[in-house]
PDB file of N, CA, C and O in Angstrom:
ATOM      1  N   UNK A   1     227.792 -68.384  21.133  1.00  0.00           N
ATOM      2  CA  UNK A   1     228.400 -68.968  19.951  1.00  0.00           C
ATOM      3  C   UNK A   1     229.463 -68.064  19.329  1.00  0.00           C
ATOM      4  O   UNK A   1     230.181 -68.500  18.429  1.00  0.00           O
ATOM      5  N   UNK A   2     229.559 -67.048  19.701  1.00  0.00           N
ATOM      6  CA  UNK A   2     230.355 -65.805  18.975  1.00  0.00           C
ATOM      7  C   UNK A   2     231.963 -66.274  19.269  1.00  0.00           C
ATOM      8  O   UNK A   2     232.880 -66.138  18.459  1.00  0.00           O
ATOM      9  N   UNK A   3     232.088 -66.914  20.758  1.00  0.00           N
ATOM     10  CA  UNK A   3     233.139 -68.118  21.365  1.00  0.00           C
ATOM     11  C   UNK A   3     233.868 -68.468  19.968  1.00  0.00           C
ATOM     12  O   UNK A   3     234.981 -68.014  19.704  1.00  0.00           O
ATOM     13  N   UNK A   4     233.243 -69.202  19.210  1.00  0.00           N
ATOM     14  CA  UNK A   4     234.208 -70.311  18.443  1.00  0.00           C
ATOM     15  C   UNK A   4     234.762 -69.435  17.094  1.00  0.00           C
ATOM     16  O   UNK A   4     235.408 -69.940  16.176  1.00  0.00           O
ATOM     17  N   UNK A   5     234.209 -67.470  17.218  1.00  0.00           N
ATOM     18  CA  UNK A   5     235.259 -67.070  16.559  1.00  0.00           C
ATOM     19  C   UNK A   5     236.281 -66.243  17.174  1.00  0.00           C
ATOM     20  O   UNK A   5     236.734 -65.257  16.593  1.00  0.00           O
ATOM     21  N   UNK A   6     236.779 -66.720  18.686  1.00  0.00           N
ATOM     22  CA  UNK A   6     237.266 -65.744  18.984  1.00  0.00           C
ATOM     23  C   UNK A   6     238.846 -66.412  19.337  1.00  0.00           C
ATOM     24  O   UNK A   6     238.975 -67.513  19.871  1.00  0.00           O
ATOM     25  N   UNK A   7     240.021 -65.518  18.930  1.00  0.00           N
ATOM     26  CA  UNK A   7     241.232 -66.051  18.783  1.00  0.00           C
ATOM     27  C   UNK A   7     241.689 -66.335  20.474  1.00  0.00           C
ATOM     28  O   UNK A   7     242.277 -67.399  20.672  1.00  0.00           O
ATOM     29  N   UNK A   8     241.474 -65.550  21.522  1.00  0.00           N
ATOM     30  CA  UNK A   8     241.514 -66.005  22.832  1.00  0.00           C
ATOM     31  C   UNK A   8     241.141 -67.237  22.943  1.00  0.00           C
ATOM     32  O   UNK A   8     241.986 -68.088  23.224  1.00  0.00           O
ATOM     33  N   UNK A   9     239.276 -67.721  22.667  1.00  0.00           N
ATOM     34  CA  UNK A   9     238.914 -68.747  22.954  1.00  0.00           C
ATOM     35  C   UNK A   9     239.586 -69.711  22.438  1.00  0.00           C
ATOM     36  O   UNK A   9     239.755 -70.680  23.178  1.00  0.00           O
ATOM     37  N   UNK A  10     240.223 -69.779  20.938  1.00  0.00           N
ATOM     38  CA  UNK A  10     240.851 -70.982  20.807  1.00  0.00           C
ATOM     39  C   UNK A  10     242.086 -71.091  21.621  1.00  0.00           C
ATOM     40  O   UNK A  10     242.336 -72.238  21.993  1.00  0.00           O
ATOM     41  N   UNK A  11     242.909 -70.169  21.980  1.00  0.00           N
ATOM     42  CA  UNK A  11     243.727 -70.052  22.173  1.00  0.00           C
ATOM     43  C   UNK A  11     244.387 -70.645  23.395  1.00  0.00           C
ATOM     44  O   UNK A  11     245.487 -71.176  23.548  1.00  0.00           O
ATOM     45  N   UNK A  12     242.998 -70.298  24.541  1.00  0.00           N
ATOM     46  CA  UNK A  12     242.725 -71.154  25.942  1.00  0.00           C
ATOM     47  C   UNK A  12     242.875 -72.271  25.616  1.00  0.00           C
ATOM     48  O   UNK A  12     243.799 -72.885  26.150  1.00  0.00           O
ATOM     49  N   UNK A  13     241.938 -73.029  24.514  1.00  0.00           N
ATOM     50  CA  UNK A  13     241.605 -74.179  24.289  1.00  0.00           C
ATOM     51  C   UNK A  13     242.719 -75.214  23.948  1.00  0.00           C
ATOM     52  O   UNK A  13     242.881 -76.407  24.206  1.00  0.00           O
ATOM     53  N   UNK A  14     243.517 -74.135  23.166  1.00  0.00           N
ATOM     54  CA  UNK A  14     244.745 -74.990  22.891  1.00  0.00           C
ATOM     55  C   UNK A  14     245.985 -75.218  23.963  1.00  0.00           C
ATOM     56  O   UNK A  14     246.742 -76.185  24.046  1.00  0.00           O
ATOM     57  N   UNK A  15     245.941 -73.948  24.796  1.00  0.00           N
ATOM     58  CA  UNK A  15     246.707 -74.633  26.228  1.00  0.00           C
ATOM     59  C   UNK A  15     245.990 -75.608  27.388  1.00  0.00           C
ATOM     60  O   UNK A  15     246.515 -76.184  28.341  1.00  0.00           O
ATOM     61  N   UNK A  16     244.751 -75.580  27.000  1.00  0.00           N
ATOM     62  CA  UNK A  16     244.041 -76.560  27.843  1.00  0.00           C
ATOM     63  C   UNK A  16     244.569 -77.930  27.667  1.00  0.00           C
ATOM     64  O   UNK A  16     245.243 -78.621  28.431  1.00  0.00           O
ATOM     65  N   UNK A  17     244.084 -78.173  26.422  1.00  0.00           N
ATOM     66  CA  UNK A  17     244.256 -79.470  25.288  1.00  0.00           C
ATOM     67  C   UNK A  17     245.642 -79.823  25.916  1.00  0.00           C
ATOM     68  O   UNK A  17     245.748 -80.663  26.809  1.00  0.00           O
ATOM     69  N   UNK A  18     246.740 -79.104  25.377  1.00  0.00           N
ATOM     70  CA  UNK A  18     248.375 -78.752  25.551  1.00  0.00           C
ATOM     71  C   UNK A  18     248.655 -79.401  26.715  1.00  0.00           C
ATOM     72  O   UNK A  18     249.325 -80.431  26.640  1.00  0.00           O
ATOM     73  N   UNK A  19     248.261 -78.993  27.826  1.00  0.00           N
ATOM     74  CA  UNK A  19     248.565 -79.859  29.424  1.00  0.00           C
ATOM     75  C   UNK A  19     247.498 -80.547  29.629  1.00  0.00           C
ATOM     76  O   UNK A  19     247.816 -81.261  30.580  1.00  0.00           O
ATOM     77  N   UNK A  20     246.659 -80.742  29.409  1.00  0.00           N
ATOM     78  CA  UNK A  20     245.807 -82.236  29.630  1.00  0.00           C
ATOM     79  C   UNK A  20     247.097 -83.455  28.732  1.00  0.00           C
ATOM     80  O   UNK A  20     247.612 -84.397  29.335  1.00  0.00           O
ATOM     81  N   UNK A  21     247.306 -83.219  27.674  1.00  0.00           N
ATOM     82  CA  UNK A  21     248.105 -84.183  27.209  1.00  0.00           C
ATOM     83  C   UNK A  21     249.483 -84.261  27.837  1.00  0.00           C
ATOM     84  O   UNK A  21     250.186 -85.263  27.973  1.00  0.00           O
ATOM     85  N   UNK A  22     249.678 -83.279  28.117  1.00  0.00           N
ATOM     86  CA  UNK A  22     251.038 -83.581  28.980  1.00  0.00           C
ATOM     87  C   UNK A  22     251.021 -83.978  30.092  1.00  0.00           C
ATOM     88  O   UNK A  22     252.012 -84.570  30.519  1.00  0.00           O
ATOM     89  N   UNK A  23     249.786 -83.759  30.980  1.00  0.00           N
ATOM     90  CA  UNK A  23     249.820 -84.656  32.102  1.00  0.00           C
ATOM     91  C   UNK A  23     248.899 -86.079  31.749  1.00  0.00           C
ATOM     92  O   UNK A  23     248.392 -86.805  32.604  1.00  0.00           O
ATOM     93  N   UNK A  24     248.853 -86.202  30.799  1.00  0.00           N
ATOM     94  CA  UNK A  24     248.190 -88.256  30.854  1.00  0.00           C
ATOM     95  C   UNK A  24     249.905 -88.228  30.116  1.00  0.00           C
ATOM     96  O   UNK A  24     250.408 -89.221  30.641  1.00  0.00           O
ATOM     97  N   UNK A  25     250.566 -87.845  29.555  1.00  0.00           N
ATOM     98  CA  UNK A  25     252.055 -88.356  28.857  1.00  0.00           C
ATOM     99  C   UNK A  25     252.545 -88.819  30.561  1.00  0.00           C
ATOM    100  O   UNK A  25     252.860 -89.985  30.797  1.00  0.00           O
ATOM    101  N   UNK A  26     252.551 -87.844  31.558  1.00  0.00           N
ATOM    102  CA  UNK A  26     253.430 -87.942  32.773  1.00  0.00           C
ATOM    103  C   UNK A  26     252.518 -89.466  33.103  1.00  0.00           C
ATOM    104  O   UNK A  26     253.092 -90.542  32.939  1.00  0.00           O
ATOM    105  N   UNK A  27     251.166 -89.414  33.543  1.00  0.00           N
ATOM    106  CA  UNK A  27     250.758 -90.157  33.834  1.00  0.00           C
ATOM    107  C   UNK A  27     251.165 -92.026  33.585  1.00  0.00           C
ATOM    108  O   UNK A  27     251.410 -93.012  34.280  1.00  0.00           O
ATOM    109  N   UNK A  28     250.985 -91.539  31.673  1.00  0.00           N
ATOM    110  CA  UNK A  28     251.867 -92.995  31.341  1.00  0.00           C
ATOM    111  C   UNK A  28     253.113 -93.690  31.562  1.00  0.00           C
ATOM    112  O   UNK A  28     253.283 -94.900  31.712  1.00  0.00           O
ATOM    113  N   UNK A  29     254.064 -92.641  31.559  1.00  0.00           N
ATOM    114  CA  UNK A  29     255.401 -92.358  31.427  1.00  0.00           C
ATOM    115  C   UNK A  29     255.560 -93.363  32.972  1.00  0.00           C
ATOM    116  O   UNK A  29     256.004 -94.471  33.273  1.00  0.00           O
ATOM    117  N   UNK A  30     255.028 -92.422  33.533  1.00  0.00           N
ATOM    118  CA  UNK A  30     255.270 -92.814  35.190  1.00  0.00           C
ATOM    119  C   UNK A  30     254.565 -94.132  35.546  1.00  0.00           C
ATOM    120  O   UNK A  30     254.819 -94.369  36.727  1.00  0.00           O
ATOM    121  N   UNK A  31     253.791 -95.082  35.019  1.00  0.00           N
ATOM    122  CA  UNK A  31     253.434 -96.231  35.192  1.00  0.00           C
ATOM    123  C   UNK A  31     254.481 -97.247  34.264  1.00  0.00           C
ATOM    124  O   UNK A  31     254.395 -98.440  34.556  1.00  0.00           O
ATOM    125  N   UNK A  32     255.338 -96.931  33.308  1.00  0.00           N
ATOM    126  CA  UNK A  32     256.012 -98.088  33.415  1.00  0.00           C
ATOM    127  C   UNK A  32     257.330 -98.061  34.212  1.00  0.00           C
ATOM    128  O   UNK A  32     257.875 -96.974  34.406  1.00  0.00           O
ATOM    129  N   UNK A  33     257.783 -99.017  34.607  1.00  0.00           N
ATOM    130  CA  UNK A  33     259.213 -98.744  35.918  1.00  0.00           C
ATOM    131  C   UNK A  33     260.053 -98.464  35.540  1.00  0.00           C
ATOM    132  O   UNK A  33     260.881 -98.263  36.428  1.00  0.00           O
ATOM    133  N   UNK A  34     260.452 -98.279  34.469  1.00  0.00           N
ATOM    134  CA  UNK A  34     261.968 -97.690  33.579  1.00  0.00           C
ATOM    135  C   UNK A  34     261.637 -97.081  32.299  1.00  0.00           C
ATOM    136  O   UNK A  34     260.720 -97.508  31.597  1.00  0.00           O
ATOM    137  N   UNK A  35     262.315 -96.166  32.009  1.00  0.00           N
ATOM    138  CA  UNK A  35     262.239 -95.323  30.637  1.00  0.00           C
ATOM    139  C   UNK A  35     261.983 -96.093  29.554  1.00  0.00           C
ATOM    140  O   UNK A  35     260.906 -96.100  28.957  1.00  0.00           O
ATOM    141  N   UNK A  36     263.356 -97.032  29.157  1.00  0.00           N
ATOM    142  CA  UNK A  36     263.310 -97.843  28.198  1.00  0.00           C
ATOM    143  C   UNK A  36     262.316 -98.918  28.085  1.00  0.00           C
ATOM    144  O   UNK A  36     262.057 -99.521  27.044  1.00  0.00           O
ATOM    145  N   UNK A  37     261.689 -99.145  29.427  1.00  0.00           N
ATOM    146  CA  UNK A  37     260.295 -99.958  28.992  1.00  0.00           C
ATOM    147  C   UNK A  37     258.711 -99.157  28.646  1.00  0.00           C
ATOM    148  O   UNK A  37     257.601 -99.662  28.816  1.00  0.00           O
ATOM    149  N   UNK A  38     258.951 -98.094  28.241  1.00  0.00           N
ATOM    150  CA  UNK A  38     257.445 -97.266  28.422  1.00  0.00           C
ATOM    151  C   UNK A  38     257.534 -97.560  26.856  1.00  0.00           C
ATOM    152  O   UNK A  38     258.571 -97.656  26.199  1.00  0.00           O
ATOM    153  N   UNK A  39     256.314 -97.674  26.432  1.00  0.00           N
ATOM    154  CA  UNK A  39     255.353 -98.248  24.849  1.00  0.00           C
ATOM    155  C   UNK A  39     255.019 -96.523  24.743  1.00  0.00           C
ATOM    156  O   UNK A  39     254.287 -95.874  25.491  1.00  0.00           O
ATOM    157  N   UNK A  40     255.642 -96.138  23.812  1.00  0.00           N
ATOM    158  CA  UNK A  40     255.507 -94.799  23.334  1.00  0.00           C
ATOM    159  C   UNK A  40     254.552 -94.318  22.110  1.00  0.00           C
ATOM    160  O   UNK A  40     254.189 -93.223  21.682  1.00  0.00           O
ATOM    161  N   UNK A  41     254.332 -95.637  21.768  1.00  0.00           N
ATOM    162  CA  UNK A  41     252.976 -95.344  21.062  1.00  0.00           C
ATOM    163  C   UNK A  41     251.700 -95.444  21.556  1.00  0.00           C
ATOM    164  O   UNK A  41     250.747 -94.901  20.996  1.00  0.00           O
ATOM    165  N   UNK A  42     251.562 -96.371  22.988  1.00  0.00           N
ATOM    166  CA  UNK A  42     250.599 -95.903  24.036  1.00  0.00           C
ATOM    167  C   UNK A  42     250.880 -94.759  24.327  1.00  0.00           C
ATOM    168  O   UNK A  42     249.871 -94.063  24.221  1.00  0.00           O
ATOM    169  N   UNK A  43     251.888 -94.098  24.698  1.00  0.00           N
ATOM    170  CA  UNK A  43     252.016 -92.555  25.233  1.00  0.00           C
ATOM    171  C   UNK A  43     251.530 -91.610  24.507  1.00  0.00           C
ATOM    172  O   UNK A  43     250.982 -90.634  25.020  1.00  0.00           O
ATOM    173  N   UNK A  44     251.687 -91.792  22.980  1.00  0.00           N
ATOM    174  CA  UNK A  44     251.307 -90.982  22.178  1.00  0.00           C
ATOM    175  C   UNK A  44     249.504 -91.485  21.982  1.00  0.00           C
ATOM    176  O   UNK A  44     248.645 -90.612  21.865  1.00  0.00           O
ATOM    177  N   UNK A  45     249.300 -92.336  21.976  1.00  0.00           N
ATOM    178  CA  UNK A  45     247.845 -92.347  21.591  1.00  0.00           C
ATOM    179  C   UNK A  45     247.028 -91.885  22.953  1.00  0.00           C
ATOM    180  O   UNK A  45     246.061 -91.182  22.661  1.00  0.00           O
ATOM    181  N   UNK A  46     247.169 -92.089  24.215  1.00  0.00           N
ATOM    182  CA  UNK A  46     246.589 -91.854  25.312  1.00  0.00           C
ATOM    183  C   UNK A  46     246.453 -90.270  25.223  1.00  0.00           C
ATOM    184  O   UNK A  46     245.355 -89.715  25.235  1.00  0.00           O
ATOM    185  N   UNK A  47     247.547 -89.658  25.141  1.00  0.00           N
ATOM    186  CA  UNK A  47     248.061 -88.225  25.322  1.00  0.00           C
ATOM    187  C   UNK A  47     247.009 -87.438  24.031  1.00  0.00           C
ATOM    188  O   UNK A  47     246.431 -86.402  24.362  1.00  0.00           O
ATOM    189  N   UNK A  48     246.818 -87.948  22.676  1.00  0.00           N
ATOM    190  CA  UNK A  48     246.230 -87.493  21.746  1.00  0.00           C
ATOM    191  C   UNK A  48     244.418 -87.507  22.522  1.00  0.00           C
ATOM    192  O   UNK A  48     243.826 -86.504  22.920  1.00  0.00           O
ATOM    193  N   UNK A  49     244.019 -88.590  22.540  1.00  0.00           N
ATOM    194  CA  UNK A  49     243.313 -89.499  22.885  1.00  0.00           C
ATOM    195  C   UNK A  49     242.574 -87.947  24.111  1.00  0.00           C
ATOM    196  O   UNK A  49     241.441 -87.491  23.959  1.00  0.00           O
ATOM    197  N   UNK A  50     243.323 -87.571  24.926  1.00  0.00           N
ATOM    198  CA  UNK A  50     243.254 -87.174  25.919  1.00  0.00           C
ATOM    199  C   UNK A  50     243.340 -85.018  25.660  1.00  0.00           C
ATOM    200  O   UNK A  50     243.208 -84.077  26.442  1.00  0.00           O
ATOM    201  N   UNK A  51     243.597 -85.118  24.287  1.00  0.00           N
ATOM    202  CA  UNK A  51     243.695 -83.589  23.977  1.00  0.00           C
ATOM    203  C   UNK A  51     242.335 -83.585  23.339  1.00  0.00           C
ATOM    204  O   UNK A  51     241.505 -82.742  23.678  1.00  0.00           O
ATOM    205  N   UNK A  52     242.061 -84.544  22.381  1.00  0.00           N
ATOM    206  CA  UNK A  52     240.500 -84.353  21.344  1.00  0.00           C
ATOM    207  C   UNK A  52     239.521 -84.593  22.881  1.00  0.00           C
ATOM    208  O   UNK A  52     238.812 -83.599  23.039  1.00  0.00           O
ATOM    209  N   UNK A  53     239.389 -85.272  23.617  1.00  0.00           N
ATOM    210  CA  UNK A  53     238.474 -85.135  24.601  1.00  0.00           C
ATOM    211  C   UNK A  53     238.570 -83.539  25.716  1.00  0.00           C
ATOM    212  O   UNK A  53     237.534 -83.023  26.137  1.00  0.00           O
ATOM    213  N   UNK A  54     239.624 -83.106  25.962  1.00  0.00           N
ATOM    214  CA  UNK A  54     239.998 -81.613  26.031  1.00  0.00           C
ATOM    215  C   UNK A  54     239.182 -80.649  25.140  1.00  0.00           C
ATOM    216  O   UNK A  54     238.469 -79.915  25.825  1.00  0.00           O
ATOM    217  N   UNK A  55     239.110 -80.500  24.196  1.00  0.00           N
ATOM    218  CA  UNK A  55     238.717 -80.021  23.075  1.00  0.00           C
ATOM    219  C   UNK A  55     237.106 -79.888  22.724  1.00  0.00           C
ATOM    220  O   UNK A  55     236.423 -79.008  22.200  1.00  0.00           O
ATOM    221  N   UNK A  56     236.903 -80.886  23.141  1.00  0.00           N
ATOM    222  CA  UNK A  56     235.470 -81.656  23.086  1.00  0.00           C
ATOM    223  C   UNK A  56     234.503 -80.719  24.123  1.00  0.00           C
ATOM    224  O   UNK A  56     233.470 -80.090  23.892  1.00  0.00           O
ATOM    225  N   UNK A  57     235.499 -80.951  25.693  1.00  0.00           N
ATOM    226  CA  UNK A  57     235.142 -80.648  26.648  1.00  0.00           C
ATOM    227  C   UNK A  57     234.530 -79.136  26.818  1.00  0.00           C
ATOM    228  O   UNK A  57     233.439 -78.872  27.324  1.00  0.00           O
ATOM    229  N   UNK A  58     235.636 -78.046  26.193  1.00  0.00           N
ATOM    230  CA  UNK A  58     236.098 -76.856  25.769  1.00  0.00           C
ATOM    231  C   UNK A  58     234.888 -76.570  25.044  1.00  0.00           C
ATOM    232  O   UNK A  58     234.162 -75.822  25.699  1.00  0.00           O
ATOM    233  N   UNK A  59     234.323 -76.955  23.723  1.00  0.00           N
ATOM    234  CA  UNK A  59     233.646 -77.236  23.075  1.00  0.00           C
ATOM    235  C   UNK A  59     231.960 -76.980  23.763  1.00  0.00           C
ATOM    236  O   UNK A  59     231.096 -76.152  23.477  1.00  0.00           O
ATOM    237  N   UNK A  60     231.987 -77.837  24.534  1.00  0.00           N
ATOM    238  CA  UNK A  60     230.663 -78.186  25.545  1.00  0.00           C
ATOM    239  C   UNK A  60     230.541 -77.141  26.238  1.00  0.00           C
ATOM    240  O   UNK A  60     229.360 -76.846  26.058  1.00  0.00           O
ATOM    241  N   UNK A  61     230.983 -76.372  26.922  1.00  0.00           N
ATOM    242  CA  UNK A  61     231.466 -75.528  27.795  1.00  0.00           C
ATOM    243  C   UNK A  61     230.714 -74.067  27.295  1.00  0.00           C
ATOM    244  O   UNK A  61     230.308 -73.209  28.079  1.00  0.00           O
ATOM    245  N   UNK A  62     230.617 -73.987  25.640  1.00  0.00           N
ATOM    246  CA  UNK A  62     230.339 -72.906  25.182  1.00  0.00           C
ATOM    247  C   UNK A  62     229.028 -72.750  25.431  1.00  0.00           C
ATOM    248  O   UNK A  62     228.522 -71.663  25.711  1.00  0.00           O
ATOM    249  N   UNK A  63     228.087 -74.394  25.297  1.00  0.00           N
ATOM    250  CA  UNK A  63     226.850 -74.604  25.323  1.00  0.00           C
ATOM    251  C   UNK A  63     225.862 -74.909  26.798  1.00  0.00           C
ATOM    252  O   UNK A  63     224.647 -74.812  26.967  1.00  0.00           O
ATOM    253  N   UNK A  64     227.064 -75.346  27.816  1.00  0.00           N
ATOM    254  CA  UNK A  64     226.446 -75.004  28.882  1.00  0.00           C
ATOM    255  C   UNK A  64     226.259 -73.793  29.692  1.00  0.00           C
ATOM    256  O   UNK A  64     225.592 -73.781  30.727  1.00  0.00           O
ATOM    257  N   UNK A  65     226.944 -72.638  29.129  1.00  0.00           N
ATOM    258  CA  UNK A  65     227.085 -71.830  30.140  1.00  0.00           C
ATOM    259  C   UNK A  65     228.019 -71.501  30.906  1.00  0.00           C
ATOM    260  O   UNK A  65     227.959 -70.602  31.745  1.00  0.00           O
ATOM    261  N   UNK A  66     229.123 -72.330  30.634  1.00  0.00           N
ATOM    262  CA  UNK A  66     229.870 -72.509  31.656  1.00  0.00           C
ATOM    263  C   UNK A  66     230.625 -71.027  31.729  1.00  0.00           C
ATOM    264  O   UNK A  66     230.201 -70.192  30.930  1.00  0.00           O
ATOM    265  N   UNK A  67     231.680 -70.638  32.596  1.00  0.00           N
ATOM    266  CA  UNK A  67     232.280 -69.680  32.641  1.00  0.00           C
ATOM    267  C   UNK A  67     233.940 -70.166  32.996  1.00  0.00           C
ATOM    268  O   UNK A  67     234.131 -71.309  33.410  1.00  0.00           O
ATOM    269  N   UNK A  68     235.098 -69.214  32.801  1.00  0.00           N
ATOM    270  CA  UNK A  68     236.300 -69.581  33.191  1.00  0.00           C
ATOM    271  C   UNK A  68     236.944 -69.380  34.770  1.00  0.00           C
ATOM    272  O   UNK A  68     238.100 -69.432  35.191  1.00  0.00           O
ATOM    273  N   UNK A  69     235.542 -69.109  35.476  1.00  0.00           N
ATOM    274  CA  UNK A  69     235.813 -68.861  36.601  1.00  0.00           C
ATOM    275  C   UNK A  69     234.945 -69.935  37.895  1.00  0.00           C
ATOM    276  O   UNK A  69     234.052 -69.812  38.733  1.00  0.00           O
ATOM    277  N   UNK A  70     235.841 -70.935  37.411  1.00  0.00           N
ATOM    278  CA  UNK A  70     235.237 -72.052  38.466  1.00  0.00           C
ATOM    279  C   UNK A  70     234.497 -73.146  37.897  1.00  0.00           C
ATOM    280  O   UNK A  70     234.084 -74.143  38.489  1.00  0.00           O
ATOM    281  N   UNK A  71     234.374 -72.846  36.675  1.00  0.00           N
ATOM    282  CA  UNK A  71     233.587 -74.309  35.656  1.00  0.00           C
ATOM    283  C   UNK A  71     231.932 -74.017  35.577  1.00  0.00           C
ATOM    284  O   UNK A  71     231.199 -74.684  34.846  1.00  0.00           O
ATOM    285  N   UNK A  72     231.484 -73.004  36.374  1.00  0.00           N
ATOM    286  CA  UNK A  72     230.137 -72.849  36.826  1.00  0.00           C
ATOM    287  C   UNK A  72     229.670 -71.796  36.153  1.00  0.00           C
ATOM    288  O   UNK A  72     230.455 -70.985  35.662  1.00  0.00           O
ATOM    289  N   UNK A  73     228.229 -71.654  36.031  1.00  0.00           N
ATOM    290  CA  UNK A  73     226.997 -70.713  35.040  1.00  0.00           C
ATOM    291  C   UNK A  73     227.116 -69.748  36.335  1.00  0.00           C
ATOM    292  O   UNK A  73     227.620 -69.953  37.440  1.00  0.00           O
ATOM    293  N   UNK A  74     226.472 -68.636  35.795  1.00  0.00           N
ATOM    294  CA  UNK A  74     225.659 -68.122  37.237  1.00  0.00           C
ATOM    295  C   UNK A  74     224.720 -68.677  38.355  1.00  0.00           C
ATOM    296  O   UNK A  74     224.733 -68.490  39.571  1.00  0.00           O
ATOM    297  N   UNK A  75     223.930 -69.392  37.584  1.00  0.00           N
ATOM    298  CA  UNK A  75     222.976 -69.908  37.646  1.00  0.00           C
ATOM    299  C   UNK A  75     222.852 -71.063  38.628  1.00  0.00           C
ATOM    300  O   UNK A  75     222.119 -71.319  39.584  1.00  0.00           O
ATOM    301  N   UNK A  76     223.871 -71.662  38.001  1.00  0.00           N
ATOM    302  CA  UNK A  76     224.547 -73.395  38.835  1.00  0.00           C
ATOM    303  C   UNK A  76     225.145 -73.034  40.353  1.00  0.00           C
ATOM    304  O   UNK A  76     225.053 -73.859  41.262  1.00  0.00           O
ATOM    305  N   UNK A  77     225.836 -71.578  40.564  1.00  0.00           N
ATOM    306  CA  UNK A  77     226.798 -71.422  41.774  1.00  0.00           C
ATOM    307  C   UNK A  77     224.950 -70.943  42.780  1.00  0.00           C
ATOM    308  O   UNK A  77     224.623 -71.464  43.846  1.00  0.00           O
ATOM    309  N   UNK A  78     224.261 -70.081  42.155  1.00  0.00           N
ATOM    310  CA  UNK A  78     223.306 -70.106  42.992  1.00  0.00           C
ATOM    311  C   UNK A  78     222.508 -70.940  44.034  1.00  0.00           C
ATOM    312  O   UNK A  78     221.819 -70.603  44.997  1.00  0.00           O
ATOM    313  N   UNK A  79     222.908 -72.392  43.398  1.00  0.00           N
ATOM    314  CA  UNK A  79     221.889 -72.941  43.774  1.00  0.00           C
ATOM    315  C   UNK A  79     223.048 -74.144  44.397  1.00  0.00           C
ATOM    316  O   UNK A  79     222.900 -75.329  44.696  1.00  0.00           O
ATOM    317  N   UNK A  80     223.933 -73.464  44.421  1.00  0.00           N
ATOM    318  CA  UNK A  80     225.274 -74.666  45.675  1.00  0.00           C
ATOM    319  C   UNK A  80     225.171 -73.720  46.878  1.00  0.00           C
ATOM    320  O   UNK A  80     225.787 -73.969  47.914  1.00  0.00           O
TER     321      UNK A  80
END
């Protein structure tokens, strides 16, 4: 728990967040067939939509154990 005071940890969190939303923006962007037809307030809500679940994720991460080296506990790689 010591995690959610540490200026690194947010710091990851916020470039995590940062390109998760930029790649669902590409994602949207790139499903309609021309620029001028892409709904940019879908772009923007998907992309938001898609940083608070980032965040969330980040979040969870503190409580499983997880580590920044491969998504995995100690514990979890043991037993793959």
């Amino acid at each position: 728990m010591r995690e959610l005071t540490s200026k690194t940890f947010w710091a990851d969190v916020g470039v995590r967040a940062i390109r998760t939303m930029a790649q669902t923006a590409v994602g949207v962007i790139s499903a309609g067939a021309v620029l001028s037809d892409v709904d940019w307030i879908q772009v923007a809500s998907a992309s938001a939509l898609a940083g608070v679940v980032s965040v969330l994720m980040s979040l969870d991460r503190i409580g499983s154990g997880a580590t920044q080296n491969g998504g995995t506990s100690q514990k979890e790689s043991d037993t793959q």
